[in-house]
C-alpha positions, 0 to 999 in steps of 0.5 A: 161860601155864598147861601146859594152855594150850600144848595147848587145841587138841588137848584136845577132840580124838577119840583116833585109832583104827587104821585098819589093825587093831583095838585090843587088848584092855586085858588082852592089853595089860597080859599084855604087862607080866607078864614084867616084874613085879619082884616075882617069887616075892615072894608064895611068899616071904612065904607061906613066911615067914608058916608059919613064924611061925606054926608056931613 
């Protein structure tokens, strides 16, 4: 039996939608993950790195 398969009941069905409050907008949703980002000062440093090169 294919992964699929196991589920054929519930592929057609409508996503729930909240019943108590609305959704939230894609950007809140993702402004959540931003305190996160692993990458942090990351940008500044490749900039720094680039002017310096380029300087000398």
């Amino acid at each position: 039996m294919e992964d699929w398969q196991k589920y054929a009941d519930i592929i057609g069905l409508e996503h729930p939608e909240p019943k108590t409050h609305a959704r939230m907008p894609a950007a809140d949703r993702a402004a959540q993950f931003g305190a996160f980002a692993a990458l942090t000062g990351y940008d500044e440093m490749i900039a720094d790195a680039t002017r310096e090169s380029l300087e000398g």
